[in-house]
N, C-alpha and C positions, 0 to 999 in steps of 0.2 A: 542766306546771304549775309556777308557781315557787315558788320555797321559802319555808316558812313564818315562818324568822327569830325578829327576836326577839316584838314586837307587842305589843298589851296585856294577852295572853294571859304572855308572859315573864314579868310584876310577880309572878307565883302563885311563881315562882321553879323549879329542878329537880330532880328524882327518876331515880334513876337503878336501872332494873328489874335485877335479875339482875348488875349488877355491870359491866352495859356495854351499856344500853340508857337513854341518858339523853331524859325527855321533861319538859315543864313540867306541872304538877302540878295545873294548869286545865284540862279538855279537853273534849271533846264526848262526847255521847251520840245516838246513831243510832238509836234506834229508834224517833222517832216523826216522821221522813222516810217513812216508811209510812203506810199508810191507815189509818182509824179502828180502833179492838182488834188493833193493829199488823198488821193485815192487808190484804193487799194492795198497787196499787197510790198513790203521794197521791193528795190531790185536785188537787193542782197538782205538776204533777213539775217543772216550769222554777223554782220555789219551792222545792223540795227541791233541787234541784242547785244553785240561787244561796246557800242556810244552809251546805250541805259547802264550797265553793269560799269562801265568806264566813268560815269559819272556821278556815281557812289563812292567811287575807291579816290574821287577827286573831293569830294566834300559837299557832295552838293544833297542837300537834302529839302529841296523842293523840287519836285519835276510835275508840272501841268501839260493837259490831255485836254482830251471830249471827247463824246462819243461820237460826233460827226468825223474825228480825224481817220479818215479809212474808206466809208464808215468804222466804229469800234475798233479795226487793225492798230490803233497805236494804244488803246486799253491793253489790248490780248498783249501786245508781244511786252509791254510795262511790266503785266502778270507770270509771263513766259519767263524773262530778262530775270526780276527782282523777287518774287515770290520765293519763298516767304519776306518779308519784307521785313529791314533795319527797325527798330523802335522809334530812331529820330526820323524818320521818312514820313513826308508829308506830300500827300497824291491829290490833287487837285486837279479836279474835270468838271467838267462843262455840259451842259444838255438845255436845248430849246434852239440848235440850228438841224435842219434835215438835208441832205444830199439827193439832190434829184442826180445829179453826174459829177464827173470830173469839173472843179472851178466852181461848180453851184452849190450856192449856202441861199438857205430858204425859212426865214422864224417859224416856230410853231412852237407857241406859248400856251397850247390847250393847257387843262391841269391832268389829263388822263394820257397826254404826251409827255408829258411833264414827269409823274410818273412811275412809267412803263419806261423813259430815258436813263432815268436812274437807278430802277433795278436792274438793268441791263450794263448799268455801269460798275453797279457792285459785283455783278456776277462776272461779269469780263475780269474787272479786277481781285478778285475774290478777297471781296471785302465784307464785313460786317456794317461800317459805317464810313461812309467816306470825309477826308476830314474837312474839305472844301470843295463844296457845293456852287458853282455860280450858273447865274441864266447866262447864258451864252449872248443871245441876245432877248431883250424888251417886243414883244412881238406884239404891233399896233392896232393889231386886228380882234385881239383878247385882251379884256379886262387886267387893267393891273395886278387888282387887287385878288384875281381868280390865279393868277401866275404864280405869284407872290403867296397865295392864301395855299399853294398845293406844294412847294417848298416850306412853310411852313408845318406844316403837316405830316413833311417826310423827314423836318426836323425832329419834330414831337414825337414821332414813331421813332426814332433813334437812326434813322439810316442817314442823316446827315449830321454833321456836328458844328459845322460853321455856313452861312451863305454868303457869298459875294457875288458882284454884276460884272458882265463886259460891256463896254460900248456905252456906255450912260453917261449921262450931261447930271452936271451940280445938282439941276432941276431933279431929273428921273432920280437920281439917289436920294436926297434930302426925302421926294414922297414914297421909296421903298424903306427909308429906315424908319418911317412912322409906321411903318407896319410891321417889320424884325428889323433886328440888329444884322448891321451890313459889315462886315470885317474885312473887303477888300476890294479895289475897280480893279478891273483886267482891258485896258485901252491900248489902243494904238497908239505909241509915242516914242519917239527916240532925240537924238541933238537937233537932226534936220526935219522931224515932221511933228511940231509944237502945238497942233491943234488942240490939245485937251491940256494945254498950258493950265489953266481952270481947274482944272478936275486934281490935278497933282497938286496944285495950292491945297485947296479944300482937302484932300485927303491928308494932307501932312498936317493941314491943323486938326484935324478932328481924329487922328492917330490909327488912318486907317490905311492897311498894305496897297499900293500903287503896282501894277502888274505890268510895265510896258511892253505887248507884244509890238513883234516886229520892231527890236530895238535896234540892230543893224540899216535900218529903212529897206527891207526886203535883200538886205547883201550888200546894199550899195557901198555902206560905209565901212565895208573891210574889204574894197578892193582899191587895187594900185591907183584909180582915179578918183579913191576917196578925197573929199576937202581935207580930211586931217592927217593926210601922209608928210608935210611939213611939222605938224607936230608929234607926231609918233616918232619921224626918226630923230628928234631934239630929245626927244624919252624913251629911245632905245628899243621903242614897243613897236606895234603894229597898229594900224588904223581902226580894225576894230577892237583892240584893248583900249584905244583913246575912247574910242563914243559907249563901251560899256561901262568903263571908271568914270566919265562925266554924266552917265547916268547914273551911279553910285552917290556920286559928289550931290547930283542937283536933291535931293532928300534922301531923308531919312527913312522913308516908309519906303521907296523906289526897290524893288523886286524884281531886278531884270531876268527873261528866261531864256534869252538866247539858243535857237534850235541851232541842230546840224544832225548831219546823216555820217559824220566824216570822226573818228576819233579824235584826228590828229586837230582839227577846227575846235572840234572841245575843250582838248587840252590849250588851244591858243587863247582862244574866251575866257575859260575859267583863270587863268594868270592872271587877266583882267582885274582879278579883287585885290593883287598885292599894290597895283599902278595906283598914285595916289596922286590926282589933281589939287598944285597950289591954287590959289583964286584968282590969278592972272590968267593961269592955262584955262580954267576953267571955264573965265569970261570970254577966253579966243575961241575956245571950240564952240560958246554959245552963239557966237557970231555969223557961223555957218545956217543961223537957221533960214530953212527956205520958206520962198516967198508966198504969201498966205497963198494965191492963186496957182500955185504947183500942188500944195498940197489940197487944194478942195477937187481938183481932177484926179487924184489916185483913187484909185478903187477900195472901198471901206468894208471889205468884207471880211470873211475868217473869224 
């Protein structure tokens, strides 16, 4: 596979993980290269291997996974797609949710789940060491320090190179980095669902990658009844190059990964990094945020 270079993916500009792991700060999101309620296999796999192959030749050299996405179906076909893999390619996957079905995400923070997650993630991706390790989620039921102590551990053996958390408050990170070094949150956040407003503060001061999944707010904000179709065609764009560029704008560490099953949606996203919010646009789209009680009823899982 050849290298991913600069592309239109470059213009996002780069972020540089752990102090020597440098990616561009646009990337992809892999988890809905799987079949409906990320499960199973797509409904077209030559479809899903042309959006991963497609977003290499765009510049994007961050694409995040998990093993739960499938289960493992969006590791495999990652492997399938990209193997051998560019030099500047940075794969980042996730372990510590389980899939009972379709729509269900279930913690399990064992340290012998923990793991048996990640050699199965190496092996899917046929890797030696993966370069971003994160717990998927904090499972309340197991010891922090037992979660955390068996990432550690698959650091030290070399099967991990970097750790990062999804889904963690100021609080949970502050007490996993007294135990390793944390190089990135992976939260749910976009213009309109600002819950972890908090957590992106703290990350951008303490110079750690910000991961907004579900940056589109689940689709919303790249369709014709998006809030920012008034400002997209004032900037000749599209409403979800608005809410991806204002998630560019709002920091520096912000590392949006925008999924899609769709090439042509990739190619739309990825444009995204040239659109370049003044601080007037920026403050209008920040305006749309919704109301704290819309977002504490969405469902917080993935």
């Amino acid at each position: 596979m050849a290298q991913s270079g600069g592309g239109p993916a470059g213009r996002s500009g780069t972020f540089v993980l752990g102090g020597d792991l440098p990616v561009h700060r646009l990337g992809f999101g892999a988890m809905h290269v799987t079949g409906a309620g990320v499960w199973g296999e797509p409904a077209d796999r030559d479809q899903a291997i042309a959006v991963l192959r497609r977003s290499l030749q765009l510049g994007i050299t961050l694409i995040d996974t998990a093993d739960a996405y499938g289960p493992a179906v969006s590791e495999q076909l990652i492997a399938a797609a990209l193997h051998p893999y560019p030099a500047d390619l940075v794969i980042a996957t996730k372990g510590g949710l389980v899939r009972p079905g379709p729509g269900a995400w279930t913690p399990n923070g064992r340290p012998e789940h923990l793991r048996a997650a990640c050699h199965g993630s190496l092996t899917r991706l046929k890797l030696e060491r993966i370069d971003l390790y994160q717990l998927h989620r904090i499972d309340p039921h197991v010891a922090l320090e037992d979660q955390i102590g068996a990432l550690r551990q698959l650091q030290q053996e070399g099967k991990i190179r970097h750790i990062g958390l999804s889904e963690a408050t100021v609080t949970e990170i502050d007490r996993v980095r007294r135990l390793v070094p944390v190089v990135s949150v992976q939260n749910r956040y976009s213009a309109t669902d600002r819950h972890y407003e908090g957590v992106v503060d703290y990350c951008t001061r303490e110079r750690l990658g910000f991961i907004p999944w579900f940056p589109l707010d689940t689709g919303r904000l790249a369709r014709q009844t998006s809030p920012f179709t008034g400002v997209a065609a004032r900037l000749h764009a599209t409403p979800a190059q608005v809410a991806i560029a204002w998630l560019l704008h709002r920091s520096p560490v912000m590392l949006p990964i925008p999924g899609t099953s769709s090439v042509a949606h990739l190619e739309e996203n990825t444009a995204a990094a040239a659109l370049q919010l003044d601080e007037a646009t920026a403050r209008e789209v920040a305006m749309q945020h919704a109301k704290p009680e819309g977002i504490a009823l969405r469902k917080r899982s993935r």
